[in-house]
C-alpha positions in Angstrom: 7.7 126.1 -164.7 5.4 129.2 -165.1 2.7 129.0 -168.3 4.1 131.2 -171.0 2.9 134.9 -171.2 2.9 134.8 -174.9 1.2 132.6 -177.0 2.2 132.4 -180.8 -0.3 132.7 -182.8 -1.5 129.4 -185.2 1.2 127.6 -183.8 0.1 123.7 -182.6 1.4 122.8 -179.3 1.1 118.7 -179.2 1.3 117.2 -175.8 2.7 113.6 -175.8 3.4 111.9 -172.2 5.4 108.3 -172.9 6.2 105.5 -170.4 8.3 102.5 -172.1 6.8 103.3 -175.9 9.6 102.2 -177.8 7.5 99.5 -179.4 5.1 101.7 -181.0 6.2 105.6 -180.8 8.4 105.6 -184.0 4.8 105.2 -185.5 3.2 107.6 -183.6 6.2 110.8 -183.7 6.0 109.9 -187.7 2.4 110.8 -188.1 3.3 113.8 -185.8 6.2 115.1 -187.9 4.6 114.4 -191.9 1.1 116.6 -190.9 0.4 118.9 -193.3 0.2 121.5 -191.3 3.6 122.1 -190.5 3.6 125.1 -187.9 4.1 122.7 -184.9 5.7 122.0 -181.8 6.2 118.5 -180.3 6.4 118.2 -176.4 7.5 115.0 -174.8 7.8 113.8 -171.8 9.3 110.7 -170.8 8.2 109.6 -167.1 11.3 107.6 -166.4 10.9 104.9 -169.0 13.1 101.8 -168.7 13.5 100.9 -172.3 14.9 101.9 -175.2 11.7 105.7 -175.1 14.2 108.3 -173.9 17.2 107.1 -177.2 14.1 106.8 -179.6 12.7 110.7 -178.6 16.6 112.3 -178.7 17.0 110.6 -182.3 14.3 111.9 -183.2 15.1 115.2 -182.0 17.7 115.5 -183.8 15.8 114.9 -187.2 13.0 117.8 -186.4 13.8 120.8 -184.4 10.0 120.9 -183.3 10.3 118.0 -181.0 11.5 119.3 -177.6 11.9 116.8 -175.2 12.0 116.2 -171.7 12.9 113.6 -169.3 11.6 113.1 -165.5 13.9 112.1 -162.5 10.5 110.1 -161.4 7.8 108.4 -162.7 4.8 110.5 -162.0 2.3 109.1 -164.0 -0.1 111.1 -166.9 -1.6 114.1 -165.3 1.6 115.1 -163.7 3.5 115.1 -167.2 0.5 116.5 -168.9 0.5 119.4 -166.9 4.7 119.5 -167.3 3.7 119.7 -171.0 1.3 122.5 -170.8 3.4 124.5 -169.2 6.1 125.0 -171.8 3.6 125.0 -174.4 3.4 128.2 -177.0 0.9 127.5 -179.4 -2.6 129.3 -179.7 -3.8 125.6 -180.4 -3.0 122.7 -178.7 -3.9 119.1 -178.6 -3.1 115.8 -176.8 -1.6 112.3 -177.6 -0.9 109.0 -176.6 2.2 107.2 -177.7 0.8 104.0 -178.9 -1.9 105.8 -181.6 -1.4 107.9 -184.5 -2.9 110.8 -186.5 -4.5 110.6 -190.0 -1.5 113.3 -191.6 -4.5 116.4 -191.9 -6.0 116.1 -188.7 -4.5 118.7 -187.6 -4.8 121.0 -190.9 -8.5 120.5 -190.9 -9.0 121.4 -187.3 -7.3 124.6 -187.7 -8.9 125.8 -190.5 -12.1 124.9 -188.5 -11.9 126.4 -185.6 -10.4 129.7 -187.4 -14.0 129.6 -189.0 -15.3 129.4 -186.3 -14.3 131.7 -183.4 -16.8 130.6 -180.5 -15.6 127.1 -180.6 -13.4 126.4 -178.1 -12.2 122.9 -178.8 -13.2 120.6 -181.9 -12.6 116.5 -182.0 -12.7 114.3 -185.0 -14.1 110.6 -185.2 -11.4 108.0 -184.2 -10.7 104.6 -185.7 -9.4 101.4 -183.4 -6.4 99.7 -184.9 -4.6 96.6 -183.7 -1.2 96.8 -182.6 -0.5 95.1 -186.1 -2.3 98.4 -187.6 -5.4 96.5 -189.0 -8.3 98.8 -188.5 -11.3 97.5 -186.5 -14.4 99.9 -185.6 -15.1 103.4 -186.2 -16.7 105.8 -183.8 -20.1 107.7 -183.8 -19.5 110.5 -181.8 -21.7 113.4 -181.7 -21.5 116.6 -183.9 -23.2 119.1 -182.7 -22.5 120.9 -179.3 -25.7 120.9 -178.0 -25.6 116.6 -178.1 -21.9 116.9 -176.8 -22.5 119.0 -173.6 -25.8 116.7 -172.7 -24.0 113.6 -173.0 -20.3 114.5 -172.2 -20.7 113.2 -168.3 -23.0 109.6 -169.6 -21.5 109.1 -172.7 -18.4 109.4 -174.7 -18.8 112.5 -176.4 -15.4 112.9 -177.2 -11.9 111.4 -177.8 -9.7 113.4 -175.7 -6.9 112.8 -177.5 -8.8 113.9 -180.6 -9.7 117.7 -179.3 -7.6 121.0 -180.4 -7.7 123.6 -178.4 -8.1 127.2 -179.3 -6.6 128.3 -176.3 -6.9 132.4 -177.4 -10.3 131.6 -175.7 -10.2 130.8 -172.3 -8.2 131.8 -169.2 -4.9 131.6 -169.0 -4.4 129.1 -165.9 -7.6 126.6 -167.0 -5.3 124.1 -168.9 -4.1 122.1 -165.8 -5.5 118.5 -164.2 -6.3 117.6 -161.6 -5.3 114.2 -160.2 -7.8 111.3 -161.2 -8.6 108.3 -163.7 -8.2 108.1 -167.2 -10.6 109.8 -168.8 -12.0 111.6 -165.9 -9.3 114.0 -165.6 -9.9 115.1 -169.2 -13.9 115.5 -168.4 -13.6 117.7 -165.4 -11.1 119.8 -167.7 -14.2 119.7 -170.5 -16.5 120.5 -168.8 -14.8 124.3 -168.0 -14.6 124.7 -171.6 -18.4 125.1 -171.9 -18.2 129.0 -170.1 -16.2 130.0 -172.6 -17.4 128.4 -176.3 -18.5 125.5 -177.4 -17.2 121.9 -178.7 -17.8 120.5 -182.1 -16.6 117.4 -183.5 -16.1 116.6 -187.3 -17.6 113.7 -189.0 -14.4 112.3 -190.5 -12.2 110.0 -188.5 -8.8 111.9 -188.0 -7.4 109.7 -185.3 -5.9 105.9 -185.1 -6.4 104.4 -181.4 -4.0 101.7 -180.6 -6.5 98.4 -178.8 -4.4 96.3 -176.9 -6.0 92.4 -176.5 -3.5 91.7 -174.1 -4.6 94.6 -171.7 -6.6 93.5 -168.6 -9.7 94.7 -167.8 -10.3 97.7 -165.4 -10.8 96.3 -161.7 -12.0 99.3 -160.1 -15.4 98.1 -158.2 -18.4 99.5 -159.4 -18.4 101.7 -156.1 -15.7 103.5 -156.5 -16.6 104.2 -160.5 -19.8 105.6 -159.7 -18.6 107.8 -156.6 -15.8 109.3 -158.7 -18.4 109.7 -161.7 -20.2 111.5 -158.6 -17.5 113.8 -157.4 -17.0 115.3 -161.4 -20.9 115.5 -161.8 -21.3 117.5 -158.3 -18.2 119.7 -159.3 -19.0 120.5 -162.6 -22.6 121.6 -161.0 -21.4 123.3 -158.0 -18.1 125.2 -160.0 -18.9 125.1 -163.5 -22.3 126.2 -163.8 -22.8 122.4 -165.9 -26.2 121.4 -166.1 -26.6 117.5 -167.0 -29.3 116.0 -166.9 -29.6 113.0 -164.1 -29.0 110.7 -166.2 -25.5 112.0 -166.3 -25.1 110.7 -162.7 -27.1 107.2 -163.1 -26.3 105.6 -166.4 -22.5 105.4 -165.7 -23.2 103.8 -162.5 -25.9 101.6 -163.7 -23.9 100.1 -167.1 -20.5 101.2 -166.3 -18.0 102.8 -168.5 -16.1 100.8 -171.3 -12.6 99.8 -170.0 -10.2 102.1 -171.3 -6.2 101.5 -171.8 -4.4 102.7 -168.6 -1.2 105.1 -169.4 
């Protein structure tokens, strides 16, 4: 499906991929539908879920007419639904979620109003709060403000929460909101770093955003080799294509320390 021409203006487009959620995305489509900012739209794709996802997201449908959802013949994993997402996206703003976290209910009010103050910001993120699957809340994150810290450290360090950026998408090209194929969260930092031609990225000091830790999920095997030589292959590209310019450390650090393991989709 082609990107749509027109983009409606102040409306949020929320991008929510989901592969066998039914445990925990009643929890995350409520703190979708009670925001406070109510000019939304809800995209959903299901990649071929094989429990109860697909009922759940038409039930829901039927409550709120801004959840569209849609269901794949395959299961194509996250970048492949993202971008199916995207593309029938209409708001001038748009953000991204995963199924097993919620929102704080004016995350998205705040962000709005923040980056319509603020017209050379291209994407702002909040702070993020680590829950347990029971919902007990665990540690808070430090991220950097300002977007001067944020584009030295974006490659090294986490300077964002993906899933905690809106996009003001009136400000940038019309074809830039697409991944390309690679690991969780590298596909979201070779889409980043574009942003930086066009604006900057803020984040806000309060924490906005509930991530769902999993003890029972493994840890990342992916040798130390391959990390580093796909950290590598984003620093070189965002050089080479972007005009990025990180400092070496960029390149090193994640190879020497490694990056935290994060929760695969």
């Amino acid at each position: 499906m082609n990107q749509k021409s027109i983009i409606t203006a102040s409306l949020v487009s929320i991008v929510l991929p989901v592969y066998n959620g039914e445990t925990l995305l009643p929890d995350c489509l409520n703190s979708l539908i009670n925001q406070t900012y109510t000019n939304l739209e809800i995209i959903v794709i299901d990649d071929l879920s094989k429990d109860n996802t697909w009922k759940i997201l038409r039930e829901y449908q039927k409550r709120d007419k801004r959840i569209r959802v849609f269901h794949n013949k395959k299961h194509y994993g996250p970048t492949v639904c993202y971008n199916r997402a995207i593309a029938r996206a209409r708001g001038q703003f748009i953000t991204f979620m995963n199924a097993a976290d919620q929102l704080a209910l004016t995350r998205l009010k705040r962000q709005v109003n923040f980056l319509l103050a603020n017209p050379r910001t291209v994407a702002v993120g909040t702070q993020y709060t680590n829950i347990l699957t029971d919902g007990k809340r665990l540690t808070r994150s430090s991220l950097p403000l300002e977007p001067e810290e944020i584009y030295k450290t974006l490659l090294h360090r986490q300077a964002v929460k993906p899933e905690t950026l809106l996009i003001n998408r009136q400000l940038l090209p019309k074809d830039i909101l697409r991944f390309a194929h690679n690991k969780y969260p590298l596909f979201f930092t070779q889409l980043f770093v574009k942003f930086f031609q066009y604006g900057q990225i803020a984040n806000l000091p309060q924490s906005y955003y509930y991530h769902r830790l999993d003890k029972k999920m493994p840890r990342s095997n992916k040798s130390s080799l391959a990390h580093a030589l796909s950290i590598s292959k984003v620093w070189l590209t965002s050089i080479t294509d972007y005009n990025y310019r990180p400092s070496l450390r960029s390149l090193v650090e994640p190879a020497l320390r490694g990056m935290p393991a994060l929760r695969n989709f």
